[in-house]
Structures are given as C-alpha cells and as structure tokens.
C-alpha positions as CSV (number, residue, x, y, z in Angstrom):
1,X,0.0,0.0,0.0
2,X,1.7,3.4,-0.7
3,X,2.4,5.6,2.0
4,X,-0.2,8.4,1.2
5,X,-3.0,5.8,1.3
6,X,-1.5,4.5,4.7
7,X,-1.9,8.5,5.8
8,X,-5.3,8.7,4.4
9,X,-6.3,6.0,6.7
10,X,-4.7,7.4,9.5
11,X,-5.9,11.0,9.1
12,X,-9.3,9.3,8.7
13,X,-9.2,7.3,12.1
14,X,-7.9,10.6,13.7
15,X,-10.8,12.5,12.7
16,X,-13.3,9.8,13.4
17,X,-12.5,10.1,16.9
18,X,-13.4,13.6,17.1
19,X,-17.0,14.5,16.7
20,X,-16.8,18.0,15.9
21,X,-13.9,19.8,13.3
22,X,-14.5,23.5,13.0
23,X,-12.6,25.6,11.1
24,X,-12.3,29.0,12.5
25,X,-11.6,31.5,9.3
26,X,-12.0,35.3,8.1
27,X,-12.1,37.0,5.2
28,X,-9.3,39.5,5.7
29,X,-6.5,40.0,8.5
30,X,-6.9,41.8,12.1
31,X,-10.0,41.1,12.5
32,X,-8.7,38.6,15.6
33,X,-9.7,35.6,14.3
34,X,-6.8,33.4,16.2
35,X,-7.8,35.1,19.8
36,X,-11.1,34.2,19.1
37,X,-10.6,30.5,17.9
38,X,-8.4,30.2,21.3
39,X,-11.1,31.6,23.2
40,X,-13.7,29.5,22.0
41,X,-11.3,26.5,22.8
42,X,-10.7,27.9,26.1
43,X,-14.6,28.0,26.5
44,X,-15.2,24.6,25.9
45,X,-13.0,23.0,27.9
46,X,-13.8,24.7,30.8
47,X,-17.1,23.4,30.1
48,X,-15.7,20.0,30.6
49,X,-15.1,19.4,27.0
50,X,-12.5,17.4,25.5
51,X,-10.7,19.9,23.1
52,X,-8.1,20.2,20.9
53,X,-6.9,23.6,19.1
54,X,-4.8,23.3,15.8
55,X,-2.8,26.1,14.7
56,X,-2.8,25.4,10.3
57,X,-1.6,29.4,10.0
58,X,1.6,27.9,9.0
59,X,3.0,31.3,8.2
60,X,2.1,33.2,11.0
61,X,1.3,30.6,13.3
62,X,0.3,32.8,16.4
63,X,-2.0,30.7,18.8
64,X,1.2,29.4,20.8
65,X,1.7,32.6,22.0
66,X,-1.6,33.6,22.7
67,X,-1.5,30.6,24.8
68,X,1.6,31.3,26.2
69,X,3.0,28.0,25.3
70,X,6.4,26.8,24.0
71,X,9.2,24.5,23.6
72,X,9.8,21.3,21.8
73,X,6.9,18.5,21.8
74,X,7.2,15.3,23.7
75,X,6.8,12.2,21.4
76,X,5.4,8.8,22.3
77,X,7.4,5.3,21.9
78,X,5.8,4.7,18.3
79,X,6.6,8.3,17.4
80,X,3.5,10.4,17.8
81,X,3.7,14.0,18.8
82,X,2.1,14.7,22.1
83,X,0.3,18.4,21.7
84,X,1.1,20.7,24.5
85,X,-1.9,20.9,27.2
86,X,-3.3,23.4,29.4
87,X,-4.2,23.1,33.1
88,X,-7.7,23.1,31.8
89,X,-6.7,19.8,29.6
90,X,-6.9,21.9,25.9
91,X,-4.5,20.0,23.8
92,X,-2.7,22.8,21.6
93,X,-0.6,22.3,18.3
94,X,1.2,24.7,16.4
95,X,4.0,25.3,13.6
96,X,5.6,27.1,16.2
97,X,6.4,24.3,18.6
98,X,8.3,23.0,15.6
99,X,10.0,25.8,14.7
100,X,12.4,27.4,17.2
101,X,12.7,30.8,17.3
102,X,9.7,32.8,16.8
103,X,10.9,34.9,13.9
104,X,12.0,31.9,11.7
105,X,9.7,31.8,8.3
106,X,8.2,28.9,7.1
107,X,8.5,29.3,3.1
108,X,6.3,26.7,1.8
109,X,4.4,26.6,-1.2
110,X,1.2,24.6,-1.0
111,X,1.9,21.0,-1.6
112,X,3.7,21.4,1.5
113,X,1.4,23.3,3.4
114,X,-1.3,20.7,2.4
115,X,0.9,17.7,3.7
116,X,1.9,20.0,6.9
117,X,-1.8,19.6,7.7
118,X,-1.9,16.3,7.1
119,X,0.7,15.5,9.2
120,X,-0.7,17.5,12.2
121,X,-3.7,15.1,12.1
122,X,-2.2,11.9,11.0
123,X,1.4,12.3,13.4
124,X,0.0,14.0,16.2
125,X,-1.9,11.8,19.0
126,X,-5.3,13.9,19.4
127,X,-7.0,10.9,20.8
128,X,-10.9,10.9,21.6
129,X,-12.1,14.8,21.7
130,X,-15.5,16.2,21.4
131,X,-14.5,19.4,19.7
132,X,-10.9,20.4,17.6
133,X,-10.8,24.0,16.8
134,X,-8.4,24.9,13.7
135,X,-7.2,28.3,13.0
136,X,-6.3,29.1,9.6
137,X,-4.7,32.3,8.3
138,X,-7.2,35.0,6.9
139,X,-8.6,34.0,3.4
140,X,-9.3,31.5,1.3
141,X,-5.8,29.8,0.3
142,X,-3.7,26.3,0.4
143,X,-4.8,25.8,4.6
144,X,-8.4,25.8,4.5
145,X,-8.6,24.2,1.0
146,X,-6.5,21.6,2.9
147,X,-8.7,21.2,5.5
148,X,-11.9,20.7,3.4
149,X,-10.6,18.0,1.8
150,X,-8.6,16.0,4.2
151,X,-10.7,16.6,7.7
152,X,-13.9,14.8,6.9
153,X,-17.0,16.4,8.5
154,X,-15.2,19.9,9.3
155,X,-17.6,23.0,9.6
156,X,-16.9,26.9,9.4
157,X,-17.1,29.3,12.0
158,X,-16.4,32.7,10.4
159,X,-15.5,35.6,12.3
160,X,-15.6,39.2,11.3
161,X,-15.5,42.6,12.5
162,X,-18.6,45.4,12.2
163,X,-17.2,47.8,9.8
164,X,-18.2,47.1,6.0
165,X,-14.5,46.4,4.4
166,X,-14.3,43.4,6.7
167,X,-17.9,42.4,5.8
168,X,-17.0,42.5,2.1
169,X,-13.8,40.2,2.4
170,X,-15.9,37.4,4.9
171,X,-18.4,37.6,2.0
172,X,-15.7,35.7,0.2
173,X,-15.1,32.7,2.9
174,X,-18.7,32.3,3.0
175,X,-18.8,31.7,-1.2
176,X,-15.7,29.5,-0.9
177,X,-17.1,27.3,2.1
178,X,-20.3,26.5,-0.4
179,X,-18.1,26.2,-3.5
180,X,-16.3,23.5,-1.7
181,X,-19.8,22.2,0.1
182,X,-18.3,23.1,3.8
183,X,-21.5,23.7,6.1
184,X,-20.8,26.7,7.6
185,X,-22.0,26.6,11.6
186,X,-22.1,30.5,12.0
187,X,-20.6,34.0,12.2
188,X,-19.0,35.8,14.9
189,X,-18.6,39.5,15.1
190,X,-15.7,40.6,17.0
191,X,-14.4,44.3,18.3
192,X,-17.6,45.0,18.7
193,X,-19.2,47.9,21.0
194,X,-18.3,48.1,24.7
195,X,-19.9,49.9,27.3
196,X,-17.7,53.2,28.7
197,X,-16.1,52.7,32.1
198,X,-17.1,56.4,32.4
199,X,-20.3,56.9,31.5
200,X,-21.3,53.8,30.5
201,X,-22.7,54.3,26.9
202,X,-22.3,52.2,23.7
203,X,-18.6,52.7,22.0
204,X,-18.5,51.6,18.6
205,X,-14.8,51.6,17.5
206,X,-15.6,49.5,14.4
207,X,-19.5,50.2,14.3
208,X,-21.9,47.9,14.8
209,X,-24.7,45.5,13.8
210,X,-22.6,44.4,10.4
211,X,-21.8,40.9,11.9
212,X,-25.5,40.4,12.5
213,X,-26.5,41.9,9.5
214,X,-24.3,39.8,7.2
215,X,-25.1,36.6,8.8
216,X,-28.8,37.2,8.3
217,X,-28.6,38.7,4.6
218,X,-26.4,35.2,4.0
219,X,-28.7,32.8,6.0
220,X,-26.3,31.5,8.2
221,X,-26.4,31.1,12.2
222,X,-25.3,34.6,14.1
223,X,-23.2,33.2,17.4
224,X,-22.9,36.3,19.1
225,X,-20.9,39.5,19.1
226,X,-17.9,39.8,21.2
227,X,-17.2,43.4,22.3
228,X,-13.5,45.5,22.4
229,X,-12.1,44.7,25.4
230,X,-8.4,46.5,25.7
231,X,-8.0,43.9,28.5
232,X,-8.4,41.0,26.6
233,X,-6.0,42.4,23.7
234,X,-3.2,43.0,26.7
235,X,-3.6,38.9,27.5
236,X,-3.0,37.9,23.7
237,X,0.0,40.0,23.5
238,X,1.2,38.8,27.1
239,X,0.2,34.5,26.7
240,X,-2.4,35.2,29.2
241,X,-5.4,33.9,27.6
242,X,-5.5,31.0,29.4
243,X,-6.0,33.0,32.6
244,X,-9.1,34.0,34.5
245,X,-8.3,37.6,34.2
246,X,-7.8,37.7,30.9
247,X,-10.4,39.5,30.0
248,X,-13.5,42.0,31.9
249,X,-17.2,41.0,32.9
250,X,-18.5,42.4,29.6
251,X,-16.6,40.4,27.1
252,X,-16.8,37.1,29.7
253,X,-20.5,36.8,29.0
254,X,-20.4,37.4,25.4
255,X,-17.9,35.0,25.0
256,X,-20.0,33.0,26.7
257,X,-22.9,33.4,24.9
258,X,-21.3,32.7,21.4
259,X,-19.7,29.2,23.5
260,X,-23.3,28.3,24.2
261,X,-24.6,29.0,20.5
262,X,-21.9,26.7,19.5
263,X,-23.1,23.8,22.2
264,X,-26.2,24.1,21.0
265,X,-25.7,24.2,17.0
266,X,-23.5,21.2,17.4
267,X,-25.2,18.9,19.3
268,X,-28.7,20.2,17.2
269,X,-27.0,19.1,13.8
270,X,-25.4,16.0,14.8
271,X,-28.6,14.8,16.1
C-alpha cells in the first residue's frame, strides 16, 4: 500500500474520533480571528469538554503565543507527537512548537502546506475529543482548501468585525465554504461595542450591527458579538489567555454566549 494511502487511513481514524472539526476562518486579517478561535477553545474546555486547538496558519502561526506555550513536543514510543496541554486539559498544536525561534519563516508553497496539515492530524496523538478548533490564516488559500478536503466532516465558523471592508472580504469565505460544500455553523462578530467605564454608553470603534446583519442577509447562524475589550488584547499580547483575568465581565459573558450557540448548533446538527 503506498504511503499516502496509509496517511489517508490514518488522518481518517484521527478524525473519526473527534466529533466536531471547526474551522475557525475570516475573510481578511486583524479582525482577531486566532484570539477568538483560542477563546472558544478555552470556553469549551472549561465546560468540561475534551478539546483540541490546531494552529494550520503555517505562516504566521500565532495561537502558541496567545497561549503562552512553548518548547519542543514530547513524542510517544511509536513516534506520535504529544500536543502541549493546558491546566484546563486543551490540547494545543502549532507550527511554532516545531519551529524554534519565533521569527523563523516557514516558506512553503502549497503542496507542502497541504501535507503540513496532514501531518498535524495523521502524526499527532489527538485521541478521543468532542470538539478540535483549527485556526487558519485569513482567506481562502492552500490551509483551508486543505482542511476541506482531508478533515472529513469539518464545519466553518467565520468571524468578522462590524465595519463594511471586513464584511465584504468574509463575503468571500462564506462563497468559498459553499463552493467547496463546507457547512458553515455561523458567524461571529468581534471588536464589537463596549460599554464606557465612564459613562457607560455604547462605543463603537468599528461600528456595529454588520456581523449580525451579514449573517442574516447570507442565511447563516449569528453566534454572538464579542465586544472590544483593551484587557483581553493585553492577554493575547502577554500568553495570558488561558487566565481568568484575561479579559473583563462584559466580554466574559459574550464569549459565553457565542460558546453556548456553539453547544447548541452542534449537538442540534449532529442529532
């Protein structure tokens, strides 16, 4: 049997023991799309969850730090990478882990990015999880095309900011997620408004509404919109996500709110 067919088989049995894939994407860069896919992680493993959150931005792989996790991964007597774990039991992998130093490019084109991704599901020992998050870069490139076709069963969660030239760019990940017949589970809108710690009115850095708006106009699920939180941005930057004071009161319960839609969408549509 030749050795791609023996990985087929593996990456199959890989993603058979995990019952829900979702690829977290966005149309266009900065629209936090990583911090969002690790807080959603985060969200479901404290919820008891088993999780698992793959890093397939292979260029700019960024959820390690987020996390703040590094250093080399531990492998197992028949040579499977162990992913790095949380105290809350999320298993993490990233390009990073493999790389060294942070700054050190990977300059792949994507034949090599596709077997990258392969390789995270096929050599790395996920075991049984309810639920793997996978971040891919912004767009609609080699890393999500990848994981269409080699994660059987993977869904989209898209996530976008309010203001229209982020709207018009998701616009694109939700036409290629039905060109290459990925169900999309819903949208997220992210820096969204916050309440003033002064006088406590709306703020709406980025606008508003345009998450919500989009998701309806395209007929998809609207998870929930997650408001700017200068707090939470100072825990990316520092590899404090994981922490319970990563973030304020106000972004807490919307994060929660959008981990509950996705609860609920999941267990609906597998049922």
């Amino acid at each position: 049997m030749k050795k791609n067919k023996i990985q087929d088989l593996v990456v199959k049995r890989t993603s058979d023991r995990i019952s829900h894939k979702l690829l977290v994407m966005s149309g266009k860069g900065g629209v936090g799309k990583s911090s969002v896919a690790a807080c959603l992680a985060l969200g479901l493993a404290d919820r008891r969850f088993r999780v698992g959150l793959l890093d397939v931005d292979l260029h700019g792989p960024s959820i390690a730090g987020i996390m703040g996790l590094s250093g080399a991964l531990q492998m197992t007597e028949d040579r499977f990478a162990l992913p790095h774990q949380t105290a809350s039991g999320l298993k993490v992998m990233s390009m990073q882990f493999l790389l060294g130093a942070a700054d050190r490019p990977v300059i792949w084109r994507g034949p090599a990015k596709t077997a990258a991704i392969r390789q995270f599901m096929a050599d790395v020992q996920w075991g049984d999880l309810d639920f793997l998050l996978i971040d891919s870069p912004p767009g609609t490139g080699d890393e999500p095309l990848a994981v269409a076709r080699n994660i059987a069963g993977a869904r989209a969660v898209i996530v976008t900011t309010p203001q229209q030239v982020a709207i018009d760019d998701v616009k694109r990940s939700i036409r290629f997620c039905r060109t290459v017949s990925m169900p999309i589970l819903g949208l997220i809108e992210n820096m969204g408004p916050f309440a003033c710690p002064f006088c406590g009115r709306p703020v709406e850095i980025f606008k508003s509404g345009g998450g919500q708006w989009l998701a309806k106009e395209e007929g998809i699920e609207f998870l929930g919109s997650l408001p700017f939180d200068p707090k939470f941005v100072e825990a990316c930057d520092a590899g404090r996500l994981a922490e319970e004071t990563a973030y304020g009161a106000e972004f807490a319960d919307a994060l929660s709110t959008c981990v509950d839609r996705v609860v609920e969408l999941t267990e609906t549509k597998s049922a």
